[in-house]
C-alpha positions in Angstrom: 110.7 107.7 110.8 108.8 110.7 111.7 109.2 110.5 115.4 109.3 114.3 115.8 106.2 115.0 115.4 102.7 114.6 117.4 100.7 111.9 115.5 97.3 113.1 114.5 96.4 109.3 115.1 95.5 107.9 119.0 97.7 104.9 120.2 96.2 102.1 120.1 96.9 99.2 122.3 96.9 95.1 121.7 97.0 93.1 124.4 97.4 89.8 122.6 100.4 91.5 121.2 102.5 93.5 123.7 102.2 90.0 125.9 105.8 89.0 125.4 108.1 90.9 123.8 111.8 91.7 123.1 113.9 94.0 123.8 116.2 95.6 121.5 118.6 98.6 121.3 118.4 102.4 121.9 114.8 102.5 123.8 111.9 103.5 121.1 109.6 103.0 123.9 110.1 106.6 124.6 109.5 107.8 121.4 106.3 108.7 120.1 104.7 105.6 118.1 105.5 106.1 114.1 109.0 106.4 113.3 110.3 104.9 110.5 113.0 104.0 107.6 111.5 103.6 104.7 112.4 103.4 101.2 111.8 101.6 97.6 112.1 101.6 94.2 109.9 100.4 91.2 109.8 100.1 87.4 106.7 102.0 86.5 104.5 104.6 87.5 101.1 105.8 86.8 100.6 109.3 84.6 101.7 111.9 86.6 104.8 114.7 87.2 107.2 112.1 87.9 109.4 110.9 85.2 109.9 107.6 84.8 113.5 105.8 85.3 114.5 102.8 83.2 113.0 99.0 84.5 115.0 97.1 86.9 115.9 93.2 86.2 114.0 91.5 88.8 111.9 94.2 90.3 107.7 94.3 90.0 106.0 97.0 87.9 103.6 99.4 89.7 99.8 98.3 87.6 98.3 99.9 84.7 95.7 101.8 84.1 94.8 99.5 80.8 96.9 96.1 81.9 98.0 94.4 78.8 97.1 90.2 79.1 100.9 89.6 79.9 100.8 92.0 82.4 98.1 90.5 84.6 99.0 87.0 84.1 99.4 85.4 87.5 102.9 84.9 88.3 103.8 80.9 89.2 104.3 80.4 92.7 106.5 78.0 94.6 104.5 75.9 97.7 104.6 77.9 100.9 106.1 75.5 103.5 103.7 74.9 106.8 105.5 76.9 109.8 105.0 75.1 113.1 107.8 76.6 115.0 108.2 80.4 114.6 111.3 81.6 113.6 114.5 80.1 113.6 116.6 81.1 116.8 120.1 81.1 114.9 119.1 83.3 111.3 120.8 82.0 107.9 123.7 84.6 106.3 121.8 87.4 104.7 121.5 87.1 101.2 121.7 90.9 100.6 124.9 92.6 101.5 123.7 96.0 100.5 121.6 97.5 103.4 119.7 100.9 103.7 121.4 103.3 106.6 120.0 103.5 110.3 117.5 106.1 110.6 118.3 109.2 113.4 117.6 109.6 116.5 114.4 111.6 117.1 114.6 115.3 117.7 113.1 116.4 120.5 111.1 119.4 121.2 110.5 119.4 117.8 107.4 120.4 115.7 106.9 119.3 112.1 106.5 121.6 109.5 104.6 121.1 105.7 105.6 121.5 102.0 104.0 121.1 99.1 100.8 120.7 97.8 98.5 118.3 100.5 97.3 115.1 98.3 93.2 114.3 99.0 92.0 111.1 100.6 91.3 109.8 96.9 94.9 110.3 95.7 96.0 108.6 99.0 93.7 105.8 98.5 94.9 105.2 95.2 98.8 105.3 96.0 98.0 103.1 98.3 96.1 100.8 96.8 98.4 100.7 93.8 101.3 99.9 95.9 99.9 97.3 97.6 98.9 95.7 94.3 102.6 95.5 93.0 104.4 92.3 92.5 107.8 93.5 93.8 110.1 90.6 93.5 108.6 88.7 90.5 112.1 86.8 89.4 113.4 86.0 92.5 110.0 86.1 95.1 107.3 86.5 93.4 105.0 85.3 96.1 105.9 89.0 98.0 102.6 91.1 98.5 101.8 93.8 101.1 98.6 93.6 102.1 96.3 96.7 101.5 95.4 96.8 105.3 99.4 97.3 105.8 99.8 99.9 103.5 96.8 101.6 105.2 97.7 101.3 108.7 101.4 102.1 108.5 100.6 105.6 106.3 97.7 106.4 109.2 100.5 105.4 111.5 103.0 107.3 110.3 101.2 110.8 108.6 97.4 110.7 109.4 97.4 110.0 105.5 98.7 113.6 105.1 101.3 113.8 101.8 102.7 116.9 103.2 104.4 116.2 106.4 107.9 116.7 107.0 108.7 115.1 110.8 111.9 117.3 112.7 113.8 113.8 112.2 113.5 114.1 108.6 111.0 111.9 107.8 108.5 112.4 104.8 105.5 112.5 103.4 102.2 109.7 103.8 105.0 106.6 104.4 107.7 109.0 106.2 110.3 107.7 104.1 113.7 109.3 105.1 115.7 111.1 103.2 118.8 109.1 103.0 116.8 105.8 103.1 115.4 107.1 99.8 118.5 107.8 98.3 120.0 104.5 99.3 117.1 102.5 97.4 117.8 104.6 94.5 121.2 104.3 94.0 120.6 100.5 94.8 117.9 99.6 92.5 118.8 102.6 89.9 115.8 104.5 90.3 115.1 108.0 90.4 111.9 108.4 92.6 111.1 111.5 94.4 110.1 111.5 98.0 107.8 114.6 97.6 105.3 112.9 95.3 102.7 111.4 97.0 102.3 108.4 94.5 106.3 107.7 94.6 105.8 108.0 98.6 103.5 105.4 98.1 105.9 103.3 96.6 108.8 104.2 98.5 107.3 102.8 101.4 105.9 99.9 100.2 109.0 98.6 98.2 111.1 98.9 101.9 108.4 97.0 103.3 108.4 94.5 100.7 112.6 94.4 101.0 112.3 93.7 104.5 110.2 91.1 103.8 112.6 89.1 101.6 115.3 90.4 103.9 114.3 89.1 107.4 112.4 86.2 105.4 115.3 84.9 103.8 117.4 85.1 107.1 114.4 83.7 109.6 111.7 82.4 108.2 113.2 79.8 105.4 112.0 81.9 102.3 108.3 82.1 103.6 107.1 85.2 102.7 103.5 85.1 104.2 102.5 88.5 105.9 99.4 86.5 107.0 98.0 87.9 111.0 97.3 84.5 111.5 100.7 83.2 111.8 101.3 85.3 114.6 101.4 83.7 118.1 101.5 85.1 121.4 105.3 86.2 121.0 106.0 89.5 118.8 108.9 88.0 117.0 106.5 84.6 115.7 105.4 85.7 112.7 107.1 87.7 110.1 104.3 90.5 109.6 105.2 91.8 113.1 108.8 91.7 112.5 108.4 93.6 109.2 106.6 96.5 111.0 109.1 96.9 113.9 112.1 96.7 111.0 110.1 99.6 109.0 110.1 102.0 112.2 113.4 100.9 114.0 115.7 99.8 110.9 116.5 96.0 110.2 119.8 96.4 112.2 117.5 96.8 115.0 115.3 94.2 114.4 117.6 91.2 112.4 121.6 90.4 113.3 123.7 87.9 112.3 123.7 85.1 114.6 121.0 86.6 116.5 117.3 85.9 117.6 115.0 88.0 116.2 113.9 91.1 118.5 111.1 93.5 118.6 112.4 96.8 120.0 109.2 99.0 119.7 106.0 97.0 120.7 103.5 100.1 121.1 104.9 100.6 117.6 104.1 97.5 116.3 101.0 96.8 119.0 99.4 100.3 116.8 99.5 99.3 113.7 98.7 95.6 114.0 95.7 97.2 115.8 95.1 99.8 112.7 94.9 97.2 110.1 91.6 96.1 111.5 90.3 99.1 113.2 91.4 102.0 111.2 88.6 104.2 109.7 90.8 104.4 107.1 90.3 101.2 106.5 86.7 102.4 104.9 88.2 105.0 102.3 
């Protein structure tokens, strides 16, 4: 999402991580890094100008202000198994049948344009920050946690951190969720979140990182839902947190096909933000 537009954020390079890579459909190599499909959904948001939809069974509340003790109770968590050998080479059936749509092809020659009010650093921070704290699968995986640093890196990644940003492909906002993404998650989940809203952005984003999680985790990795850097290996597709990065930009389709290997279309992509969630300055806000 957001591929139209010129990022505001130098690429950043890994070496580690573009080593070996594959290769994958329609060439988002030539794009400009940043260009994602993101959507979401949620039970609960914090005071604001968005009204607030009815809960979903199964899905994770965003956190309150003034948690009640039930609230913050630690959820139980099964064992993670001990990965030796990456990913498995022939995936399991998905278990969700219901996938978001592909996002579009970037525009070129395209500038992006603004609307709406610009959110400050300290509302970003916050959205952030409470989206990363969400438990977004707490019946069926509730061991299912972006990491802050992910939340940070992909919004610097995709907007600069900038709330009002509409890329020429479509894309919006501090997560660049697209338009018919977002409307896909909330018909799916029955929620009602709107893509303008910084906060709902916020969760928009995180909640299709955290469904690609479960999604590609379910089909490659066994159920093991770590987002941990230090699974990763020389190869892109041996860990599920680089996986989940190149699904948010590309699509899943792109990334996660029936009987297929895994494949990592967009390395720079991928290479930037795994390289952001340790060097961003945003990091510090």
């Amino acid at each position: 999402m957001g591929a139209g537009w010129r990022r505001v954020v130098p690429a950043v390079t890994v070496g580690l991580l573009l080593a070996t890579v594959g290769v994958g459909c329609a060439d988002p190599e030539s794009q400009p890094p940043g260009a994602a499909a993101p959507v979401g959904l949620s039970t609960e948001l914090p005071a604001g100008p968005t009204q607030e939809p009815a809960g979903v069974e199964g899905m994770g509340a965003a956190p309150s202000p003034t948690p009640s003790a039930s609230a913050t109770a630690t959820p139980t968590r099964k064992p993670q198994p001990t990965r030796t050998a990456g990913p498995r080479r022939t995936p399991k059936p998905p278990t969700e049948t219901k996938v978001p749509p592909p996002p579009p092809k970037p525009v070129p020659g395209c500038e992006p344009t603004r609307r709406g009010e610009k959110a400050t650093r300290a509302q970003v921070k916050a959205a952030l920050t409470d989206a990363a704290d969400r438990t977004y699968w707490p019946t069926s995986a509730p061991d299912i946690r972006i990491p802050l640093a992910l939340m940070k890196a992909t919004a610097w990644q995709e907007s600069g951190w900038q709330s009002d940003i509409i890329a020429c492909d479509g894309g919006i906002g501090l997560m660049q969720v697209m338009p018919d993404t977002a409307t896909w998650m909330n018909q799916r989940f029955g929620q009602s979140y709107d893509v303008d809203d910084y906060r709902d952005n916020a969760y928009l984003g995180g909640t299709y990182l955290a469904w690609l999680t479960k999604y590609i985790g379910d089909m490659y990795f066994d159920s093991d839902y770590r987002l941990d850097a230090d699974l990763c290996g020389e190869e892109l597709t041996s860990c599920l947190l680089n996986v989940v990065i190149a699904a948010y930009n590309a699509g899943h389709h792109a990334v996660a096909r029936e009987g297929e290997p895994l494949t990592v279309p967009n390395p720079r992509y991928v290479g930037n933000v795994r390289a952001l969630m340790t060097e961003c300055e945003c990091l510090a806000y």
